[in-house]
C-alpha positions as CSV (number, residue, x, y, z in Angstrom):
1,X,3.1,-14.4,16.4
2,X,6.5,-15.1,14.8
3,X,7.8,-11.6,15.3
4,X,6.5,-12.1,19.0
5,X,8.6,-15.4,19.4
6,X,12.0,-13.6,17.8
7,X,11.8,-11.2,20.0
8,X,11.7,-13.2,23.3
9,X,14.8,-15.3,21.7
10,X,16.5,-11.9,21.1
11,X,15.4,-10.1,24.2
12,X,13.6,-7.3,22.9
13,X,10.7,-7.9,24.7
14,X,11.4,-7.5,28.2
15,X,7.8,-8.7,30.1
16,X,5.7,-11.5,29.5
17,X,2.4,-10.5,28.9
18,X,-0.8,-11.7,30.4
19,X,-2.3,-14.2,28.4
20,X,-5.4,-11.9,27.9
21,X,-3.0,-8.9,26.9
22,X,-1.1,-11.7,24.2
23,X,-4.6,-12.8,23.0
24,X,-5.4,-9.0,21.9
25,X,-2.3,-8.6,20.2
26,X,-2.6,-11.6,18.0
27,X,-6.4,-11.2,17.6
28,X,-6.7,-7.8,17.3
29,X,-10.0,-7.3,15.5
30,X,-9.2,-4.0,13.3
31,X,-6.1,-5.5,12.1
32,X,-6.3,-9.3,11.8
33,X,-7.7,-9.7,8.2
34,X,-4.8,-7.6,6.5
35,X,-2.7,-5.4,8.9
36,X,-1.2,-3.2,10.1
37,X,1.0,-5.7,11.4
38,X,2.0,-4.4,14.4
39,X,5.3,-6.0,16.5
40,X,4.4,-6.8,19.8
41,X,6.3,-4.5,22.3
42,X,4.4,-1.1,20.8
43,X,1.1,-2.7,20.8
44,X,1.2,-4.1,24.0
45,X,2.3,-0.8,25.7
46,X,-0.6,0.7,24.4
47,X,-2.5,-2.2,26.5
48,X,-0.6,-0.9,29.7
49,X,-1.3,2.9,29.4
50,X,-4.6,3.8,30.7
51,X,-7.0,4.9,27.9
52,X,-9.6,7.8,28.5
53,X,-12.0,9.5,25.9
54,X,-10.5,12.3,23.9
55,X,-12.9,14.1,21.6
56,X,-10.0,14.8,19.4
57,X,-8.8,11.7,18.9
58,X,-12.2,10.5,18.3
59,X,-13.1,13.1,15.9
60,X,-10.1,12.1,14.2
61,X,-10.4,8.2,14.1
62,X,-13.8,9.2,12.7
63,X,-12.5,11.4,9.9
64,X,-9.4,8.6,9.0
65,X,-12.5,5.9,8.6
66,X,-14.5,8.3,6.4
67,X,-11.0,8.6,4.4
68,X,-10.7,4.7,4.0
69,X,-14.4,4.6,3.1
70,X,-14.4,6.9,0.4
71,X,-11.1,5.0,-0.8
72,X,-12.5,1.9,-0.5
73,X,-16.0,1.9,-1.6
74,X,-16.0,4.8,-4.3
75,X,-12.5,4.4,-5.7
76,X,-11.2,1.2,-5.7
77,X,-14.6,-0.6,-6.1
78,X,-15.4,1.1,-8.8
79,X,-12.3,0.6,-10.1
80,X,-12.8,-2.7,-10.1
81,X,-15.7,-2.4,-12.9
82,X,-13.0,-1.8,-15.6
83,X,-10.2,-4.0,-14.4
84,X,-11.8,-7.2,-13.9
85,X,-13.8,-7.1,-17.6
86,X,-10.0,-6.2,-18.9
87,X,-8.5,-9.2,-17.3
88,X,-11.2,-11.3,-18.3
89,X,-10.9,-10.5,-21.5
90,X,-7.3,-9.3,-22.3
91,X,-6.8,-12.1,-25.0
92,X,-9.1,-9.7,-27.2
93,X,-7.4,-6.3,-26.3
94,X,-4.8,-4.5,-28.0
95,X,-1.2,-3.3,-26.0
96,X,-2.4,0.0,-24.7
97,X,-5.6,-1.4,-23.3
98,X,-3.7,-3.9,-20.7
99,X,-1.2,-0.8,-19.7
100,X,-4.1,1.1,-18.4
101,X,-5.6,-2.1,-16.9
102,X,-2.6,-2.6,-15.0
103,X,-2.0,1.3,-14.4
104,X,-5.4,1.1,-12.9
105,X,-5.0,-2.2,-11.0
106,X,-2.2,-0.3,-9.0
107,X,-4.6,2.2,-8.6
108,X,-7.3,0.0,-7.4
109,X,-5.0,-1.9,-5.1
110,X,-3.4,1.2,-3.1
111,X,-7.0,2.2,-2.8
112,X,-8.1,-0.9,-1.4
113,X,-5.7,-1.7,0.9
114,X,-4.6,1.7,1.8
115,X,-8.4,2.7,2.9
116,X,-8.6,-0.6,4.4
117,X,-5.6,0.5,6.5
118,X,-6.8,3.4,6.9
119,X,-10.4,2.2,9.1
120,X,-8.6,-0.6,11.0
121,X,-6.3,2.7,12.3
122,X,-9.6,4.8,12.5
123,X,-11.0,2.1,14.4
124,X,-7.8,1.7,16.6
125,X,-8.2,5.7,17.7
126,X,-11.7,5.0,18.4
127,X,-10.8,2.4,21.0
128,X,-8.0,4.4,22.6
129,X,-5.2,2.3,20.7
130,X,-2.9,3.6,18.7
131,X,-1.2,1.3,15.8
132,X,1.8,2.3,13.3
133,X,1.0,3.2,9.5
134,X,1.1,1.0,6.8
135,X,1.4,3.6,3.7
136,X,3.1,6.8,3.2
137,X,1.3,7.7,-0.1
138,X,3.5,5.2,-2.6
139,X,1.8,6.9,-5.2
140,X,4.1,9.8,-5.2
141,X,7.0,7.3,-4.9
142,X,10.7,8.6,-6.9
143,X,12.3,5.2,-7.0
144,X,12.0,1.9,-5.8
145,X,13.5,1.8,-2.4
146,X,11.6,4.9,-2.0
147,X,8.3,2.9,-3.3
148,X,9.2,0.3,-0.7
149,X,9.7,2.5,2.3
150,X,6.1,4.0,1.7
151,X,3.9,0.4,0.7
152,X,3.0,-1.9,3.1
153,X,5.5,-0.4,5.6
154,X,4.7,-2.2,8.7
155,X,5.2,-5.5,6.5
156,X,8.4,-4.4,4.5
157,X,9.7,-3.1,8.6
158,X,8.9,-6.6,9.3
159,X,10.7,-8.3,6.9
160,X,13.5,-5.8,7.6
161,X,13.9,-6.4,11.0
162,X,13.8,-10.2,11.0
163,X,14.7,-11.4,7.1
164,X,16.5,-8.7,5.7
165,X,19.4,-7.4,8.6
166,X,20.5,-10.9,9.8
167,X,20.8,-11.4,6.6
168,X,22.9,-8.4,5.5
169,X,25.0,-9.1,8.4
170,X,25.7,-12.7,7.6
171,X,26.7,-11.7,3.9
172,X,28.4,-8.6,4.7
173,X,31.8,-10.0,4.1
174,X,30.2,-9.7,-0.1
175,X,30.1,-6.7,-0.4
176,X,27.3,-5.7,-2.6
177,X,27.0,-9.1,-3.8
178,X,26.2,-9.9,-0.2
179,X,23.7,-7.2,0.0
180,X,22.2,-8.3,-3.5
181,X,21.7,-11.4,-2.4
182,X,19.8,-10.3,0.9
183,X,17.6,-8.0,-0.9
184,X,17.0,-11.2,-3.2
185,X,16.2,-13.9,-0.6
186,X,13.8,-10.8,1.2
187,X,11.9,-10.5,-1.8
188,X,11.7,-13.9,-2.3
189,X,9.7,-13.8,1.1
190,X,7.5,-11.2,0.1
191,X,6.6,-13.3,-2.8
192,X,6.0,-16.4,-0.5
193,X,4.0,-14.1,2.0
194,X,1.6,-13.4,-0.9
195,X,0.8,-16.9,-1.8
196,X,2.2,-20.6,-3.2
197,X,1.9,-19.6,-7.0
198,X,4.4,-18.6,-9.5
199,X,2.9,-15.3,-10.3
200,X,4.2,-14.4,-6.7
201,X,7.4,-15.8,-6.7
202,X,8.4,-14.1,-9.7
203,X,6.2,-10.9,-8.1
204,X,9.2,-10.9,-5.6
205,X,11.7,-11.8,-7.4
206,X,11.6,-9.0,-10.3
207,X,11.2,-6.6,-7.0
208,X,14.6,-7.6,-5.6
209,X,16.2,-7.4,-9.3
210,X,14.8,-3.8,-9.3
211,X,16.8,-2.8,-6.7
212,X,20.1,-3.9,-8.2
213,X,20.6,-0.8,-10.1
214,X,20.1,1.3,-6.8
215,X,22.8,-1.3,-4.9
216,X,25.1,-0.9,-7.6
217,X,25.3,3.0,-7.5
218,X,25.8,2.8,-3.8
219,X,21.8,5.0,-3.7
220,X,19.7,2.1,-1.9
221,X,19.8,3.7,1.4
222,X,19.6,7.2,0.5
223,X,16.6,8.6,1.0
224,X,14.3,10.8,-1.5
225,X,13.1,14.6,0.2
226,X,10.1,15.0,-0.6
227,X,8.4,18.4,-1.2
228,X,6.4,20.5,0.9
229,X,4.7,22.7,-2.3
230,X,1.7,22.3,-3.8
231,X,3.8,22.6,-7.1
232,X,6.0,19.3,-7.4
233,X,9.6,19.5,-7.7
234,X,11.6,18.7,-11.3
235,X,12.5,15.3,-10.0
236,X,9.1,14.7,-8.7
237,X,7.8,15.3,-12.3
238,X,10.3,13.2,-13.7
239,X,10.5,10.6,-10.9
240,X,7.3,9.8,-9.7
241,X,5.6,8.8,-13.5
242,X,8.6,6.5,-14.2
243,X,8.0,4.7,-10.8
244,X,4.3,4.7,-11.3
245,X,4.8,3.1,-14.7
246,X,7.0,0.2,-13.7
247,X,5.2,-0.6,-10.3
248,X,2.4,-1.0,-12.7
249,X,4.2,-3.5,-15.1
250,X,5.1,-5.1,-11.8
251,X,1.7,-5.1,-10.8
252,X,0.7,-7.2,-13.7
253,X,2.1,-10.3,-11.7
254,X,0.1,-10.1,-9.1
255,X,-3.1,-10.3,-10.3
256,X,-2.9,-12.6,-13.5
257,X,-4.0,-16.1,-12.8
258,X,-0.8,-18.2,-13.7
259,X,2.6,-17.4,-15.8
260,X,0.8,-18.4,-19.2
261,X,-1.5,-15.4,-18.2
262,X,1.3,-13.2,-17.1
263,X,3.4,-13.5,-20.3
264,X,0.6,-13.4,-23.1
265,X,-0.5,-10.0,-21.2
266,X,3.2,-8.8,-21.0
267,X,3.5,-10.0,-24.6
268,X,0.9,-7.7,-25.8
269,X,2.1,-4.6,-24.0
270,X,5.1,-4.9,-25.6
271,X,3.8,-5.4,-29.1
272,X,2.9,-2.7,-31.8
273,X,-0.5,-2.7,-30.6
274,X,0.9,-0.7,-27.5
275,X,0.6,2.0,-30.0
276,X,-3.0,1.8,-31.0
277,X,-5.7,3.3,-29.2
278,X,-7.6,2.0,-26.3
279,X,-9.9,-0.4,-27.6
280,X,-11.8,-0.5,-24.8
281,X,-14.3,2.0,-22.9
282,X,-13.0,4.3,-19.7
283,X,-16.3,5.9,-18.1
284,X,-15.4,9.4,-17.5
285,X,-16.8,9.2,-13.4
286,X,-14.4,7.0,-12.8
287,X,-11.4,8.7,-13.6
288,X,-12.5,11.6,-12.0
289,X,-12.7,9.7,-9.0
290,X,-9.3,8.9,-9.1
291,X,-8.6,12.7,-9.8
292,X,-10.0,13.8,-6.7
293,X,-8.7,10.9,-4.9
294,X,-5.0,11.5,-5.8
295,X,-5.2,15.4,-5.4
296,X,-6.6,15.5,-2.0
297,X,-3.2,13.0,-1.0
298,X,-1.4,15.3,-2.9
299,X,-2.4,18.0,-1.1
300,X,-2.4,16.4,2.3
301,X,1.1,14.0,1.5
302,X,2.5,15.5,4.7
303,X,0.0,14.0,7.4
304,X,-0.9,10.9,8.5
305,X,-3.9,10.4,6.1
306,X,-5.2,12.2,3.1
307,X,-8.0,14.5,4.9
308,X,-6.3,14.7,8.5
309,X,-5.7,18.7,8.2
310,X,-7.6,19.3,5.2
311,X,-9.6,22.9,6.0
312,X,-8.8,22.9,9.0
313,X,-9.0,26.4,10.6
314,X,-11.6,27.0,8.1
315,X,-15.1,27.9,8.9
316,X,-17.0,24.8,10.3
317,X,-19.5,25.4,7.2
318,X,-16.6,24.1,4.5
319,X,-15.4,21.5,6.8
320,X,-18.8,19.8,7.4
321,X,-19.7,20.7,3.4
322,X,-16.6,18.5,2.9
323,X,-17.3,15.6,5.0
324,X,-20.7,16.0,3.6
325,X,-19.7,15.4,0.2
326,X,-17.7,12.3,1.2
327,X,-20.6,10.8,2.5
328,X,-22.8,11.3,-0.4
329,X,-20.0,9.9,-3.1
330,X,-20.2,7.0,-1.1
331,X,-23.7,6.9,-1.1
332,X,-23.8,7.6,-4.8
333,X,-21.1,5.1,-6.0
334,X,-22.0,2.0,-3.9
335,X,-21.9,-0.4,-5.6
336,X,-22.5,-4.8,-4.6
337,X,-19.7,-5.0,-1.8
338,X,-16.6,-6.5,-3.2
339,X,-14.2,-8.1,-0.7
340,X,-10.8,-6.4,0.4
341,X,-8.1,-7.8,-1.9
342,X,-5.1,-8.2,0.7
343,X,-7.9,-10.5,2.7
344,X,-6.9,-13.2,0.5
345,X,-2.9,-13.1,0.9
C-alpha cells in the first residue's frame, strides 16, 4: 500500500484503478500473509488482461505447489524437530552443536518460506495471475550482494526502489561513504521490517556491515555468473560454503529470543567447544531430506522452481513416478502442522 502511494507521488502509475481492482492488490489471498510483495502496476495489469484456461499453465502451477509442499511440510518441518530442542536447550550444548543448529535453521527457513513462496505463485498460475519470484536459490549464493539479489527478492527490490536509490542519490556527493551509509540505513529497514526487538535491528545492521568489504573493492554491483553444469565451478566450491557459513552465523540473530540469547549462543560457537563433537543427535532421514531437497535445486537452479523441467521429455512413466514420490514423502513425513515462519514478521 505504501509502494502504491509512492508511486502515484512519483507518477509511475499512470491509471487509477477501480476500487475492486485496488482491493485485489492489497488483499490478494495467495500472497497477503508473507509475499511475494508485488508493486502495484505489474499486478494490476494482470487484472486488465483477459485470463483463459491454459492446461499448461495449470499443470504447472500444480507442479510449483507440489514443489512448495514437499519443501514445506517434509523439509523444513521436519527440520524443525532438531532446531527448536537445540534452541531450547543451547545453554547445555557444546560449540559445534549450535553451528549446525544454526546451519540448519538457515536450512529450515529458505525451506519454509521459499515453498511458501513457491504455492502462493502456484496458486497465482492456477487463477490466471502471474506474480514475480521471491528466491533465486540463495542457497548457492557466492557473496553477499549475490545472497541478497536471490532472498526475499521482491522485498530487497522493494527496499531498492523506495529506501535504497533516493538514498544513494541523496549521498552521492560521499562517495562510498555515501553509499555505505545507504546500504546501512537500508538494512536498518530490513531489520525494522522484521520486528521491534534488538535481535532484528542488529539482524540488519551486521547485514549492511557485510557489505562494506564488497563497497570498498568497488565489487557490490558486479554480478556473480553462475554455472550452467551439473559439476560446480572452482569459485562455486569455494564461494558458495563460505557464504552458506556466515549467512548462518547471521541467521543466529534472527531466531534467538533477545541479545542475552544471541551472545551466550555466539559465545559458545566461538569457544573450544566448537571443536568437540556434536553432542547432540542428527536423525539420519532428515539429512537426507535435505540431500534430496538441495540436489533437485541444484539440478534445476536455472528455472523458475526446483521441479519446473525436471524429466521433462522423459517418458510419462518417470515423470508421474516422480510426482508420485513427492506425494508420498509428504504423506510419510507429516508431521502436527507448524505455522509458516515469515507469517509472523
Amino acid at each position: 500500500m505504501i509502494g502504491y502511494l509512492l508511486d502515484i507521488k512519483n507518477n509511475k502509475l499512470k491509471e487509477i484503478p477501480s476500487l475492486l481492482d485496488y482491493s485485489v492488490f492489497v488483499a490478494f489471498f495467495p500472497c497477503i500473509i508473507a509475499g511475494p510483495i508485488d508493486k502495484a502496476a505489474p499486478f494490476l495489469n494482470n487484472l486488465k488482461i483477459k485470463r483463459e484456461f491454459s492446461s499448461t499453465v495449470f499443470t504447472d502451477g500444480l507442479k510449483q505447489i507440489l514443489w512448495g509442499l514437499f519443501k514445506k511440510l517434509v523439509v523444513a518441518d521436519n527440520i524443525a524437530t532438531l532446531t527448536s530442542p537445540i534452541f531450547e536447550s543451547y545453554h547445555t550444548l557444546n560449540g559445534s552443536t549450535l553451528f549446525i543448529g544454526a546451519a540448519l535453521y538457515f536450512i529450515q527457513l529458505y525451506a519454509d518460506f521459499s515453498g511458501y513462496t513457491d504455492m502462493a505463485i502456484g496458486i497465482s498460475k492456477l487463477l490466471g495471475i502471474k506474480i514475480q519470484p521471491n528466491f533465486n536459490y540463495p542457497l548457492f549464493a557466492q557473496n553477499v550482494a549475490d545472497y541478497w539479489r536471490r532472498w526475499h527478492i521482491s522485498l530487497t527490490s522493494w527496499l531498492t526502489e523506495y529506501v535504497f536509490t533516493p538514498l544513494s542519490i541523496n549521498f552521492r556527493d560521499y562517495g562510498k561513504f555515501g553509499l555505505i551509509m545507504a546500504i546501512m540505513i537500508n538494512f536498518l529497514v530490513v531489520g525494522f521490517w522484521h520486528g521491534a526487538a534488538w535481535h532484528y535491528i542488529f539482524h540488519g545492521l551486521v547485514s549492511g556491515v557485510m557489505f562494506i568489504p564488497l563497497i570498498l573493492n568497488g565489487k557490490m554491483n558486479k554480478k556473480v555468473k553462475p554455472s550452467t553444469g551439473i559439476i560446480p565451478t572452482k569459485d562455486e566450491i569455494k564461494n558458495i560454503p563460505v557464504t552458506f557459513v556466515l549467512f548462518s552465523l547471521l541467521m543466529v540473530l534472527f531466531f534467538v529470543k533477545d541479545m542475552e540469547m544471541a551472545v551466550n549462543y555466539y559465545r559458545e560457537i566461538f569457544s573450544l567447544s566448537f571443536f568437540q563433537l556434536p553432542n547432540f543427535p542428527i536423525q539420519k532421514e532428515i539429512i537426507l531430506l535435505i540431500l534430496i531437497m538441495i540436489i533437485i535445486e541444484w539440478i534445476g537452479r536455472g528455472k523458475e522452481y526446483g521441479i519446473k523441467e525436471l524429466f521433462t521429455g522423459k517418458s510419462m512413466v518417470i515423470r508421474w513416478g516422480f510426482y508420485y514420490v513427492l506425494v508420498f514423502l509428504i504423506f510419510l513425513f507429516y508431521i502436527a502442522p507448524k505455522g509458516f515462519i515469515y507469517a509472523q514478521f
